[in-house]
Every structure is written in C-alpha cells, then in structure tokens.
N, C-alpha and C positions, 0 to 999 in steps of 0.2 A: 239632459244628457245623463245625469245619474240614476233616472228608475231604467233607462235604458238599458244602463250597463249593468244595474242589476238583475234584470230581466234575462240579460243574457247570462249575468254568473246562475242565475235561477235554470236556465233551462239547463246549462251545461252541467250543473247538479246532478239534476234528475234523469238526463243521460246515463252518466256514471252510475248511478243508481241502479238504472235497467239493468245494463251491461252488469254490472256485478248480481244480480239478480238471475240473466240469462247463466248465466256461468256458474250460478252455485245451482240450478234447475238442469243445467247439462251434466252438471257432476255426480248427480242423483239419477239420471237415466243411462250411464254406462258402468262399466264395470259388474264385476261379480256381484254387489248388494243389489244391484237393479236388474237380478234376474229371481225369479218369484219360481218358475218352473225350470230346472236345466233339461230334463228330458221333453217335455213341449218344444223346448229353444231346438234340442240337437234333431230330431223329427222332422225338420224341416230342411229339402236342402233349396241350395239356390240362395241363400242370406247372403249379406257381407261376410266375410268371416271373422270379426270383431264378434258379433253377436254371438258366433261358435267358442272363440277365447271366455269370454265371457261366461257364457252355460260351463264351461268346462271346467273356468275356475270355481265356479259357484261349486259344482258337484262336488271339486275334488276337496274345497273348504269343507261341504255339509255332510260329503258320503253321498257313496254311488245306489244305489237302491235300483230294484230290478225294470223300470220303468227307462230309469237314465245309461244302465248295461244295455239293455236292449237298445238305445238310441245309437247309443258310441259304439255297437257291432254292426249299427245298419250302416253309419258313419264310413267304416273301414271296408267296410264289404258292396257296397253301392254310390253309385255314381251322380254327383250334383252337388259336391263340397269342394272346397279351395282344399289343394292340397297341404297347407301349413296347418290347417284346422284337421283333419283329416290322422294329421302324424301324432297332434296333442291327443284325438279319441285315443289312435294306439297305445301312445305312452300309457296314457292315463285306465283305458284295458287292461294292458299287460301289468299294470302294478297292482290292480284289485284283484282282475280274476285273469290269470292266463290262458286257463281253459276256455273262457271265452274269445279269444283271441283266436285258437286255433280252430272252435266250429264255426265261425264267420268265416275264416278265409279255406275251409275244405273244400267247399263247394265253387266259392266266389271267384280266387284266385285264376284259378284255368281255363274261365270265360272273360276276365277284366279285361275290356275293352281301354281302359284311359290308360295308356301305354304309360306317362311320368307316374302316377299311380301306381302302375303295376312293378317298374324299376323301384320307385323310394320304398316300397312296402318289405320288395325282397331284400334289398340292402338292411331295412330292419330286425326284418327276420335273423337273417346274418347277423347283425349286431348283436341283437338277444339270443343268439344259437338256440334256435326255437327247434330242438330236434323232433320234437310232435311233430312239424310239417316239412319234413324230409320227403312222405310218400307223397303230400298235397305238392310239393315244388317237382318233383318227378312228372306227373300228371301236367300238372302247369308246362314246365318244360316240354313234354310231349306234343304237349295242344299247337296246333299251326295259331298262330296269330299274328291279327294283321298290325304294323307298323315293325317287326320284327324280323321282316324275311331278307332286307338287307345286311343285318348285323351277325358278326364273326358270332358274339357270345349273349345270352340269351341271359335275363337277369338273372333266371332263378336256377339257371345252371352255375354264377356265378356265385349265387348264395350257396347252392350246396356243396361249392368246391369250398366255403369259408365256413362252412359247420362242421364234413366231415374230412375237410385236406381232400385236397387238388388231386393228392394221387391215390384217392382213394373211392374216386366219383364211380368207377365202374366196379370194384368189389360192391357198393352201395345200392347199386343197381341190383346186382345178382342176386345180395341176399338179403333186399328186399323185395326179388319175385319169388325164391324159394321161399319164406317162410309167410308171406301172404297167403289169407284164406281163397283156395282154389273158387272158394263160391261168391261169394261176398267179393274179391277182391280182384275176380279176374280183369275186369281193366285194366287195373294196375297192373298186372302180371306183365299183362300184352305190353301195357305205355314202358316197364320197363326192359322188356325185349327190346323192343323198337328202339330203342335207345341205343340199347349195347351194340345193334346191330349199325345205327348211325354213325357212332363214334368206333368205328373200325373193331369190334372186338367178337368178331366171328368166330375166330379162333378157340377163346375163352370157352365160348357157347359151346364148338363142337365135342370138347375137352369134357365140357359139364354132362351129354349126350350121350356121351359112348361110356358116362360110368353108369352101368348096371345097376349098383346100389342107390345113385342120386337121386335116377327118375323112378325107380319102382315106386309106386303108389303114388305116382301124381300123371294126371291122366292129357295132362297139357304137354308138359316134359315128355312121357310116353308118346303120345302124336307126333311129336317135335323130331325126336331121336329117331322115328320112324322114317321118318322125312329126312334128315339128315343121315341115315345109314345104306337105306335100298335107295333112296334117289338122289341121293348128295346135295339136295337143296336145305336151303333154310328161308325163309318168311322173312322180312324186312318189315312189315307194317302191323299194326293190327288185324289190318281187314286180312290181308294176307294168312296173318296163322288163322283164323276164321278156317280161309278159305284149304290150308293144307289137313286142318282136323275135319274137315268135311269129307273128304275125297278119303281118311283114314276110316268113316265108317263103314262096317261090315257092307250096307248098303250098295256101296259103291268098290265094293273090293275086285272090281272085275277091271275096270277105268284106272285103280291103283296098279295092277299088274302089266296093262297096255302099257300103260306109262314109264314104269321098268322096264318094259322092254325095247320102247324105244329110246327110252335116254341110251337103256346099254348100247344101242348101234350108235350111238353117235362120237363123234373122235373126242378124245378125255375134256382139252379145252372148253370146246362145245359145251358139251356136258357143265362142265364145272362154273360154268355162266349164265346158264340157264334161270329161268324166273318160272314163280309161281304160272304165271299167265301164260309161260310156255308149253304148258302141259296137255293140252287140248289142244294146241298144234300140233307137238308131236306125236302124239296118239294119231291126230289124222293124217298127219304126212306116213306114219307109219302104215297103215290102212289104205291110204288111197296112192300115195305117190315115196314108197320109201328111199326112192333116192335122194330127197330132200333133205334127209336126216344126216347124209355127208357130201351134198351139193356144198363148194365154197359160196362164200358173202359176194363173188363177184359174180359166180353164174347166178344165182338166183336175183342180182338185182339186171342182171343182163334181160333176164326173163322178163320179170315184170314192165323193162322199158321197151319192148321191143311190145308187148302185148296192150301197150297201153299207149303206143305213140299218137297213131290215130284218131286216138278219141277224143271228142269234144271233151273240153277240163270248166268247169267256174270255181270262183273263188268267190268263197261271201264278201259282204261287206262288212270290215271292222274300224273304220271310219271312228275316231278318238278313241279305239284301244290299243295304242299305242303302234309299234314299229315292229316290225324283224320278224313281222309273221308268214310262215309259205306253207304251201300244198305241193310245192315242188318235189318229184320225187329228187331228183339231180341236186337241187340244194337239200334236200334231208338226207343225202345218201350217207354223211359222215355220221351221222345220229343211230341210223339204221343198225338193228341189231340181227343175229340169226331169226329170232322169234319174230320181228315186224315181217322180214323179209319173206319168211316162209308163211306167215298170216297171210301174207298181199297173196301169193301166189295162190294158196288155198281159196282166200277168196275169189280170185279171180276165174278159179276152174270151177267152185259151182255155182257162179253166176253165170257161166255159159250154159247153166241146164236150163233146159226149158219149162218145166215141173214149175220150181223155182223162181223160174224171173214169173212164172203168171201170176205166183202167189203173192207178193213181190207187189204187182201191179194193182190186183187184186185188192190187196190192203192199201194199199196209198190211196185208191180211190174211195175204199170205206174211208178211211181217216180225210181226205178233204172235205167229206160232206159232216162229216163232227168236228162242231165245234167245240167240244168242252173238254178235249185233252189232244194232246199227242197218242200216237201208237206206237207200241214198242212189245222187244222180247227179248228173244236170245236164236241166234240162228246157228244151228246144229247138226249135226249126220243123224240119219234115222239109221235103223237096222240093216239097210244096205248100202251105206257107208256114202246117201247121196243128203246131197245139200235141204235141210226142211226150216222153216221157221213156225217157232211158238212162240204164239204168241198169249203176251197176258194183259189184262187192262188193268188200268192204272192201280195204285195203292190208291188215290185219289184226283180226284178231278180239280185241277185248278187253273183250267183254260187250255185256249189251243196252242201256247207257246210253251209250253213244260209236259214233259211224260215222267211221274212217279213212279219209280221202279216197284214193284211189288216182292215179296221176302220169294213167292213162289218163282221169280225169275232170277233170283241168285241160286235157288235150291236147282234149277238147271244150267245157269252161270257156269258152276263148279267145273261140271263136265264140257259145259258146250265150247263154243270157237269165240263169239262176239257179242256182243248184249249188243244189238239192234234199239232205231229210232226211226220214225218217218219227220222229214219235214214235205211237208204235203198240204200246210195250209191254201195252198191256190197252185196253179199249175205253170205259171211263171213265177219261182220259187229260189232263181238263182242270187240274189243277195243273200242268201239262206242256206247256200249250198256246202254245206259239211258243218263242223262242231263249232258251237258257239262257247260264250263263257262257260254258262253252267254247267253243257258236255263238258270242257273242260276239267270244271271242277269234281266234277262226279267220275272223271277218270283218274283226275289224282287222287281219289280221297279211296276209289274201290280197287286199281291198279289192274283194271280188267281190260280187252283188247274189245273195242267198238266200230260198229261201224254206221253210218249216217245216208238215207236213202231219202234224195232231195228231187223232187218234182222241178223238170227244170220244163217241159210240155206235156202235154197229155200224155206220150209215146216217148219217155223218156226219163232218164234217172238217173240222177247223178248219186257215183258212188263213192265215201269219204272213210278211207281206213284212220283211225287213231288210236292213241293212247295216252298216256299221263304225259306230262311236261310238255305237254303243246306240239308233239308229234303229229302230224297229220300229212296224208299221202291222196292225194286226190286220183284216182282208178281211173277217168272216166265216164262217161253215161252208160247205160242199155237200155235197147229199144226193146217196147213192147212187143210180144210175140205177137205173130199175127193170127187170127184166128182160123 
C-alpha cells in the first residue's frame, strides 16, 4: 500500500509540474514581449484581436516606425478587424502622427461599408475635433449608403454638427464650396450643394446667386446663377448641376432659350416646381403640343387614362423585392408630378408615329439576336419636332441583361425626352416588362426621365414610363406596323 500511495503523490507531483510549466510557456506567448514584429501582426486582418492589443502594445512600448504607421492606417481604413482593435490603431495614429489619420480616412470613409465602423470612427473624429476632415465627413455624408437609408441622422452629419456647432452645419457647407479649388475639388463643390439643397436651404443659395460680386470668376456659381435667374430652377444633386452646366454651354444656347420660353408660358407655381428633367419636356410640349404647358394635373392625367385604358398592361416579376410596388397609373396618380404627366403624354403621341414605332421594332429585333448586351439611347425630336431614337452601343459589354450607358448618350440626354432601353432578350419577355432594380438605380443616381421597351411577342411592345423613386407608369403595348 505505501509505494502505491507514493506512486500516486509521484504522479500528482509531476502534474503540478506540467501545469505550472504550461502556464509559465503561455505567459511567454501573449502579451506585448511575445510580439517580435507589430507591423507583420497589424497586416493581417481576420486574427483574434488579442493578437491586435498585443502588436499595438508592443509598438506603442517600442515606437511606431513606418512599417507599423502603414499597418495601423490599413487598420482604420479597411475592412477585416474587430472593431475594439481597430479604435486602439486610431488612438494610437492619432497620438504619433495625426496626418496620418486624416490620408487614411479621405479616401476610405465615403465608401466604408461596415456601417458600426463607420459610426464609432465618426464619433471619434468628433471626439478629437479633427477639423482636417470636415470636407472628407461632407463627401461621406453626401455618399448614399447602404444600412443608412432608414436613419433620421447620418453619423458624420452628426460629427460635424460636434466640430463645428449644430447651427452652424450649413454656413460650413457654403464656405466650404466657395473656397474649394473649382478644379481639384469640384466634387466636393457639387456634394456640398447637394446638401444645402437637402437640408432645406434653397433660399441661402438663391441669396448667394443673385450677388454679382460672389459668383464673378467662378464658373460653377456663374452656371448656377444662370439657372437660377432666366429659369428659376436650381439642381438638387450632383448629376443634376452636371446636367444644368451642360445645357449653359454656348453649344447648346439654342435648347437654353426654348427652355425660357416655355417655362415663361407656364402659370408661376408650375413654374417654380419644376425639375432639371423637366426641361426637354417643356421644350417639346412647347413645339409640339403648347397647351400642355398650362393643361391642369387633372386633364392631363385624364388623357393619359383614357388613352391607355385599352391596352394590354404586364407587370414584371419582382418576386422577394419586397412589397408596394405598381405600374398603376390610378395608384401613382398621387406621386404624379406636372413633368411625368406631360412626359406620359409626349410619349404616348410619338409612339403613335409610325416612323418611330418601325425603328422601335427594328431594334428590338437586332438586340434579341445579341447576346452580349442590351440596346439603349436617348429618344428625342429631330429637326421636325417628330419622334427619332439614337441610338448608341454600349460603354461596354457585360451581357444581355445590362446596357452601359455611354458619356455620348448623356451628351444627348441633356437635350432629349428619355434615355431609352430594350428588354428584348426573347419575345415572351413579360416577367421583364418595365424597370428592374438596376433601372431603378440608374434613375436615381442620373434623375433623368426613362423609358423601358419590353418584348412581350414578336408584334408587340410593352411600353414602361419612369423615374427616380420607383415611379413607374405602365403605357401599354404597340403593335408592329404592318408592312
């Protein structure tokens, strides 16, 4: 019994042993002294983020050296690190070199996808009132992003109410577009228009327009004022002032004075409501049909349903995109502005040309037999004020369910009615029949009026008026002329 019980104090020794053994060989492979390289460690994402405290301690114990700055800016600017490890790069940034803090996130911040990411960063910023990226949280702020479309307040709107005071967010705006470099920085220019114009401060703008000395020698302002004086409009988006400095070149000074003169016929309201996109309607309602320019919202939507009751209607299939979407003209009619209203009708008088509906047919048929893109343009008045489509082929080819707008068919955008699309992949086409997501998204992002020509038979064509915010008006089919 007693080598037994020795045997047993023997093992239970040597247990104890290990165990104290494993635990002094654990103690040596954490912590800051068991990091050899910090910038190797931070270079890597996707670790535990122990391993990241660690690198981070080591560095901030031994000095950051330009190997480990470069890691802890990939760190804060890229995505595959725990957020707690992530905030200690920052700290630990911002206390070496602050400059590097602010070229990591110029670029970074207005694409960050990791939504907790993109809130705790700006809330830092905030913290450290990092006023170097006042113009980088503007931009950010401007950018649509996704997880953010439900919320009142946008983070980095919320940081720059706490850098430069809450009531002082849209002076910050103004005079950081006026004294941005017009070349270098027009983005910014534009993202902070777009803003002012979001947050209700039209007014400001018109104020800043009508002074003589402000805009002299800046050629954005100069467009703007131009725009805001003979036509009483103003630009809401980026693309939009794009699109009103377009229509100000000499080029096109012929399209600028139509334009003038049809807004003047229209009753002041009208007028004073009016959109970019409305401009190439009014031009041709003036030209073709000028009693549209003071027809009420009720006769012209009288028209269209009285013109469109008969017609065959499909509606795609959007099967898991959620709910509440129609083609109805009768449930869109509360949405329905002067500008769709008079679009519909435009469109719908020169799709009764015959010119028109062959070309029309014409191309849908080239485009079913290709497969490597969609077809699209811009369909427009020609010289005798009837219905023509140009068309242009793709910026690129990347199959038959996408058409790449080309620059050449915004340079006629400007002017024309619709930026046109065929769906025409096969001739039973109706799942297909009017704008999908990406239509969608390319009406919201250009703010231009569309229209969608859907193969629903050989001798038939479904036609899908829209616009930005999921507006969509279903016209009806036209048959193939006969020959």
């Amino acid at each position: 019994a007693v080598p037994l019980l020795r045997m047993i104090l023997l093992m239970i020794l040597i247990m104890s042993l290990l165990m104290s053994l494993l635990m002094t060989l654990g103690a040596c492979t954490s912590g800051p002294e068991s990091v050899q390289n910090p910038a190797e460690v931070l270079s890597r994402p996707g670790q535990a983020r122990e391993q990241y405290f660690d690198a981070i301690a080591a560095a901030r114990q031994r000095g950051v050296d330009g190997p480990t700055k470069a890691a802890l800016r990939r760190m804060i600017a890229s995505d595959g690190y725990a957020i707690d490890a992530r905030v200690q790069a920052f700290e630990l940034l911002q206390e070496t070199d602050p400059k590097a803090v602010v070229e990591a996130l110029e670029l970074s911040l207005p694409r960050m996808a990791d939504v907790a990411w993109r809130e705790r960063v700006c809330a830092m910023i905030a913290e450290q009132k990092i006023e170097a990226l006042v113009p980088t949280l503007i931009r950010a702020w401007a950018n649509p992003a996704t997880g953010f479309q439900m919320r009142g307040d946008r983070p980095e709107r919320v940081a720059l109410e706490q850098i430069v005071g809450k009531d002082q967010v849209s002076a910050t705006l103004l005079r950081t577009m006026r004294e941005s470099n017009p070349i270098t920085q027009a983005n910014l220019r534009a993202r902070c228009w777009e803003l002012l114009m979001k947050s209700g401060d039209s007014a400001r703008l018109r104020v800043l327009l009508a002074d003589a000395d402000a805009v002299r020698g800046d050629a954005l302002l100069t467009d703007l004022a131009r725009c805001s004086t003979e036509l009483g409009l103003l630009p809401t988006t980026r693309e939009e002032i794009l699109w009103v400095r377009k229509i100000c070149e000499p080029a096109r000074s012929a399209f600028f004075d139509s334009a003038r003169a049809a807004l003047a016929a229209m009753p002041k309201d009208r007028r004073e409501a009016i959109e970019v996109r409305s401009l190439p309607i009014a031009v041709a309602a003036n030209l073709r049909r000028p009693a549209l320019l003071t027809a009420s919202d009720q006769e012209l939507y009288g028209e269209i349903a009285r013109r469109i009751a008969d017609r065959r209607k499909h509606s795609p299939d959007f099967t898991g995109f959620g709910s509440g979407f129609t083609e109805n003209l009768y449930e869109q009619r509360t949405h329905a502005t002067w500008s769709d209203l008079a679009a519909m009708v435009i469109a719908l008088d020169v799709l009764s040309e015959e010119a028109l509906l062959r070309h029309i047919f014409e191309e849908s048929d080239r485009d079913s037999e290709d497969r490597t893109t969609e077809f699209g343009g811009v369909l427009a008045l020609d010289s005798k004020n009837a219905g023509e489509l140009l068309e242009f082929p793709p910026r690129s080819k990347q199959g038959d369910l996408r058409y790449e707008s080309p620059q050449v068919l915004f340079d006629a955008l400007y002017t024309g009615l619709f930026h046109y699309h065929n769906h025409a992949q096969k001739h039973d086409n109706s799942d297909y029949a009017g704008p999908h997501t990406g239509d969608f998204a390319f009406a919201d992002s250009t703010r231009c009026n569309g229209i969608v020509f859907t193969f629903i038979s050989a001798d038939l064509i479904d036609v899908d008026f829209y616009r930005y915010d999921r507006f969509v008006v279903d016209l009806g089919v036209v048959k193939r002329p006969e020959n």
